[in-house]
BAVEX-910323 format. One record per residue (C-alpha): x, y, z. Coordinates in pm, whole numbers, padded with zeros to 5 digits, always signed. Example, Ala and Ser with C-alpha at 12.3 -4.5 7.8 and 13.67 -1.06 7.14 Angstrom:
REM residues 2
+01230-00450+00780 +01367-00106+00714 
END
This chain:
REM residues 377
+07133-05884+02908 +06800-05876+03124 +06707-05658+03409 +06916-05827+03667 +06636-05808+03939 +06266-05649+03914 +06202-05386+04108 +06007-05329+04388 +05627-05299+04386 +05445-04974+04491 +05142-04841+04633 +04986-04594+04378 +04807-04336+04542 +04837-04048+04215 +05002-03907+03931 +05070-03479+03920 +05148-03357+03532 +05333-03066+03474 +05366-02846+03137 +05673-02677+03197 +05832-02408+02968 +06223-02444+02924 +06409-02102+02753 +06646-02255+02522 +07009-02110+02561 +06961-02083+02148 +06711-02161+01888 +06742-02497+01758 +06671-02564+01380 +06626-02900+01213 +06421-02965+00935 +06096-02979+01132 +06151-02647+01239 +06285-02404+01509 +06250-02412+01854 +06310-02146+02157 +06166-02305+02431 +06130-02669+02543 +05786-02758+02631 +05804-03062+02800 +05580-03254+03071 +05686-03359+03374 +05524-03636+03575 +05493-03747+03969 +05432-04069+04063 +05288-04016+04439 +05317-04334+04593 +05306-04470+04955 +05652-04561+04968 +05794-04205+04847 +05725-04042+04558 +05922-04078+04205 +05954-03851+03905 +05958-03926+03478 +05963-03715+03176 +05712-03693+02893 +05927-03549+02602 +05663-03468+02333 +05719-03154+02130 +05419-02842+02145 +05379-02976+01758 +05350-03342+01616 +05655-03284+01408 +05888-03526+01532 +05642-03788+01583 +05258-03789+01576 +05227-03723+01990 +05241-03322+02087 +05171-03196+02406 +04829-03123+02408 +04756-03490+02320 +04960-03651+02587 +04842-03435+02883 +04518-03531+02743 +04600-03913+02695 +04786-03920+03036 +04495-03777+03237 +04222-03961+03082 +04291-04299+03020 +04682-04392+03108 +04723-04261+03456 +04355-04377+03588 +04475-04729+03453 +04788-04733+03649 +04601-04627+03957 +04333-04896+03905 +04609-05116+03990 +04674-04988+04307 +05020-05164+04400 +05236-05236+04082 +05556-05295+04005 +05785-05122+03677 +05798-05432+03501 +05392-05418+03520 +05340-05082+03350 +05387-05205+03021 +05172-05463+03007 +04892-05242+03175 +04906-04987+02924 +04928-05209+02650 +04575-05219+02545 +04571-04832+02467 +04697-04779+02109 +05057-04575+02046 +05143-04288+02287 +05477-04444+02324 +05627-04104+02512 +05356-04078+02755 +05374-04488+02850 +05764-04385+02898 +05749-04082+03126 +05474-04272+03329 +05683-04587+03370 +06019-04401+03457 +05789-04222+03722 +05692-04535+03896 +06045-04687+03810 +06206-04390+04010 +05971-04445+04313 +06018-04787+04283 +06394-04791+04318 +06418-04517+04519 +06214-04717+04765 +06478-05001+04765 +06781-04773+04774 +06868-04886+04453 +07016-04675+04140 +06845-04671+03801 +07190-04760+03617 +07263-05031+03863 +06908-05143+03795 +06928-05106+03401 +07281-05294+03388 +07454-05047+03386 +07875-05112+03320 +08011-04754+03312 +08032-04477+03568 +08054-04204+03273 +07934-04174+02928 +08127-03990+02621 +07903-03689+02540 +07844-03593+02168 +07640-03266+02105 +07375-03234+01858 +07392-02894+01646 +07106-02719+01499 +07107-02604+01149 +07236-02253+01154 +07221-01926+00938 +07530-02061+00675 +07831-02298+00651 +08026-02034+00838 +07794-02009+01142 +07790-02371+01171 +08153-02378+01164 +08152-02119+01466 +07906-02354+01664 +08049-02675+01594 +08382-02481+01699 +08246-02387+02063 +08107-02690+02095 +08520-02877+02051 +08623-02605+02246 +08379-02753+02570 +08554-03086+02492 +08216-03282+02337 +08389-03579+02172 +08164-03634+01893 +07929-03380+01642 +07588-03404+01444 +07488-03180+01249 +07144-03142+01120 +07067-03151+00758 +06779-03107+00541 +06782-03061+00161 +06978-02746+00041 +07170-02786+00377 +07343-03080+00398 +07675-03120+00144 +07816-02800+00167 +07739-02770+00569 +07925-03127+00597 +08192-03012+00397 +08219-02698+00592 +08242-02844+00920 +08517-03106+00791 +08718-02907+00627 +08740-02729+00936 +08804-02991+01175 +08946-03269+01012 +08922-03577+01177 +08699-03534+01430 +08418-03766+01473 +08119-03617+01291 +07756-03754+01154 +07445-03634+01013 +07121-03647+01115 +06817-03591+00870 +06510-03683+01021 +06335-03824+00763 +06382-03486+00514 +06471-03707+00170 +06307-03937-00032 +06486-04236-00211 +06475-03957-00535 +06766-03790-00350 +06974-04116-00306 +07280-03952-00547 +07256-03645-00301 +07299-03878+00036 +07549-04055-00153 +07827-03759-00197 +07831-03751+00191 +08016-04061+00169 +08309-03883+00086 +08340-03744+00427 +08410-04024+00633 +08104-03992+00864 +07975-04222+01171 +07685-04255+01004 +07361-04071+00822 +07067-04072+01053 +06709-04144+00941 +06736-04001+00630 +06399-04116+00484 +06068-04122+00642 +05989-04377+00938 +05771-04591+00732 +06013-04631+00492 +06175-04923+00602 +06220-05103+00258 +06349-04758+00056 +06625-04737+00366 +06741-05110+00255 +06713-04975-00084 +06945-04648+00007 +07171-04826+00267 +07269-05079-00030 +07347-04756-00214 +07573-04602+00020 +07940-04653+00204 +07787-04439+00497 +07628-04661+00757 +07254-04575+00793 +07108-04485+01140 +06752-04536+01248 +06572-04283+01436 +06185-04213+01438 +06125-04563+01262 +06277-04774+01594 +05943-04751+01782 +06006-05138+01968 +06198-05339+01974 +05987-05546+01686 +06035-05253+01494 +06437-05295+01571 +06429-05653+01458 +06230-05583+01127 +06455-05281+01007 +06785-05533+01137 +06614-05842+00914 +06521-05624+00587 +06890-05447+00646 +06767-05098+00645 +06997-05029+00940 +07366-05069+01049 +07359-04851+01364 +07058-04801+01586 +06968-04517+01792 +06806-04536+02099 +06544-04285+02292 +06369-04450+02563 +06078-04217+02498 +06008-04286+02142 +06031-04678+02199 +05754-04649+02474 +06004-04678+02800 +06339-04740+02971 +06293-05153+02958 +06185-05163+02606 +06483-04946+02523 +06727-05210+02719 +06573-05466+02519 +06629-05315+02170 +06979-05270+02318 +06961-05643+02374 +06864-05731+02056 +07135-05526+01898 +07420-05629+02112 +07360-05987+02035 +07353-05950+01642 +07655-05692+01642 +07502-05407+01579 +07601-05075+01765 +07349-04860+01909 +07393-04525+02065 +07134-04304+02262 +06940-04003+02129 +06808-03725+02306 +06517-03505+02285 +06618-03182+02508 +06552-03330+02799 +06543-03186+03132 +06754-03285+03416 +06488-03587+03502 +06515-03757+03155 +06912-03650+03116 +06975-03890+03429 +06809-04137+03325 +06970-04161+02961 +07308-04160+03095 +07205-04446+03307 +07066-04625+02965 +07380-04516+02779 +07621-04665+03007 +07512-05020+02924 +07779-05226+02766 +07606-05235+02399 +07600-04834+02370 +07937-04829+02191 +07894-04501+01971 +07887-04146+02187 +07534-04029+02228 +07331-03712+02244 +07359-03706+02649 +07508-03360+02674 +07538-03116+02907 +07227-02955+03049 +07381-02604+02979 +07404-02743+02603 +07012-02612+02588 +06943-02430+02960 +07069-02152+03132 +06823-02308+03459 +06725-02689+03471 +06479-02810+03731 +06724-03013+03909 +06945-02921+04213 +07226-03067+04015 +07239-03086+03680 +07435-03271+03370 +07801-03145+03327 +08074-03197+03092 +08358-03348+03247 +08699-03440+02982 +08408-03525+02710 +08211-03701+02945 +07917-03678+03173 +07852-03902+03514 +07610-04136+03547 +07377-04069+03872 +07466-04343+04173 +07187-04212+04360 +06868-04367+04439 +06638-04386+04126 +06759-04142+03937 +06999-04013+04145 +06924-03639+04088 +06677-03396+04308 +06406-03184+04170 +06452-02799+04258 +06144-02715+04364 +06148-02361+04292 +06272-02376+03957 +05993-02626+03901 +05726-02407+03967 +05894-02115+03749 +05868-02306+03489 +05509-02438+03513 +05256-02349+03309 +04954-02621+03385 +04953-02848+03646 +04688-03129+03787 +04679-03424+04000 +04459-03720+03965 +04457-03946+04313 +04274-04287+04339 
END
């Protein structure tokens, strides 16, 4: 399912980078670590025709993935952004391509293009969901839970979490916390729909460990091996009754169609930002749609810009599994937009505004700030 129509072209005239620094409602623990506060950049695409706003969604530490902060302010000021402005008038569809010959840096290639995208559409009067294919004017919302002090905490957060009416939980696991957490939060809740999420903390060794999950009728495990490990996931998923879910090792949509051929994946998650943009995520979801596999999207505590803009990608017909797009008072008290995410009946809208359909709150922007520079042609 293609972009229906490309977008319009626009006249570059700079990019402004933000470091903001988000408070966390609570810590959240996975086994990378813990974190209190979301440090995140934010991007502005100053263009002739209005300007247009994207979300970098690196972690401070290259835990997740190999990009951090540090190296995509770095990246983005350097080389991607003066590359994009040697253009002068592009359109979305041309970003890629553009920044193609600089090696990896997948999230900063995505919060750049969504900038331009955003100016781009809002410039037409157009909304990113309407733009993306979008079928749906509201997504199911599943919540993603940190691992917490002990089986009994979790059961108290997973607990609040029902209580808001979020229609699907994850839990995070890591070795030493994952059977006895699972069968906590089961026991407790019967048949509601629950899966795991790993990210990448076993080995093939601990393939008779992932396999007693099976017993709990999950959705699915998610990347329980390392991203490289595309063979040893075959290996595992041939092992186990629990569908495996790709995570960090979906970086393309090549990457999508090497895990689907070797069968090292039955579900698919998708983040636009760790696939390198919005239209490479659409065409994973592409690829996935037409060979019957399910695919659902993932979140990495984004702010109000990048929460938009995956409940515009998660409304697309193909997205058949409840994602991470939660509430923005899941992980803020304060996001930087005038209106953000809510949970309505399990659910949360998708923007029909221009672009993104959501306004920045200025002051809240700059209270959160902690570096900020502009680079004009």
């Amino acid at each position: 399912m293609p972009i229906a129509s490309a977008a319009a072209s626009v006249a570059l005239e700079g990019f402004e980078l933000r470091v903001l620094h988000l408070p966390l409602v609570a810590p959240f623990t996975t086994s990378f670590g813990t974190e209190t506060v979301r440090e995140v950049i934010v991007v502005r695409a100053l263009t002739a025709d209005g300007d247009g706003w994207g979300e970098i969604v690196t972690m401070a530490a290259p835990l997740y993935s190999s990009e951090y902060t540090r190296s995509a302010w770095d990246v983005a000021l350097r080389w991607l952004a003066p590359a994009l402005l040697d253009r002068g008038r592009l359109a979305p569809e041309e970003v890629a391509a553009t920044l193609a010959p600089f090696i990896g840096h997948r999230m900063v290639k995505a919060g750049l293009e969504l900038a331009v995208l955003d100016a781009a559409l809002r410039s037409e009067g157009r909304a990113l969901g309407e733009y993306l294919g979008a079928v749906r004017d509201r997504v199911p919302s599943g919540v993603s839970v940190g691992i917490q002090r002990d089986p009994a905490a979790l059961v108290d957060a997973v607990g609040g979490y029902l209580d808001e009416g979020y229609v699907r939980i994850k839990i995070k696991i890591k070795p030493g916390r994952d059977i006895a957490d699972t069968a906590a939060v089961r026991d407790a809740f019967g048949g509601i729909m629950l899966q795991v999420d790993a990210n990448s903390a076993y080995t093939l060794a601990d393939a008779d460990t992932l396999a007693e999950l099976d017993r709990f009728d999950l959705l699915l495990i998610e990347q329980p091996l390392q991203e490289d490990d595309l063979v040893d996931h075959a290996a595992l998923a041939r092992r186990l009754r629990t569908r495996v879910c790709l995570d960090e090792s979906i970086v393309s949509a090549k990457a999508a169609a090497d895990a689907l051929a070797l069968g090292a994946a039955s579900v698919i998650n998708i983040k636009a930002g760790r696939v390198g943009g919005y239209l490479e995520a659409v065409a994973i979801h592409d690829l996935c749609r037409d060979a019957g596999i399910p695919v659902w999207c993932g979140g990495m505590l984004e702010t109000g810009i990048g929460r938009a803009a995956n409940a515009a990608l998660a409304a697309l017909p193909g997205f058949t599994l409840p994602g991470d797009v939660s509430a923005s008072s899941r992980f803020y008290t304060r996001d930087i937009v005038t209106e953000p995410a809510v949970l309505e009946d399990g659910h949360v809208r998708v923007p029909t505004g221009h672009g993104l359909g959501v306004d920045i709150d200025p002051v809240a922007l700059e209270d959160f700030t902690v570096a900020r520079e502009t680079l004009t042609r």
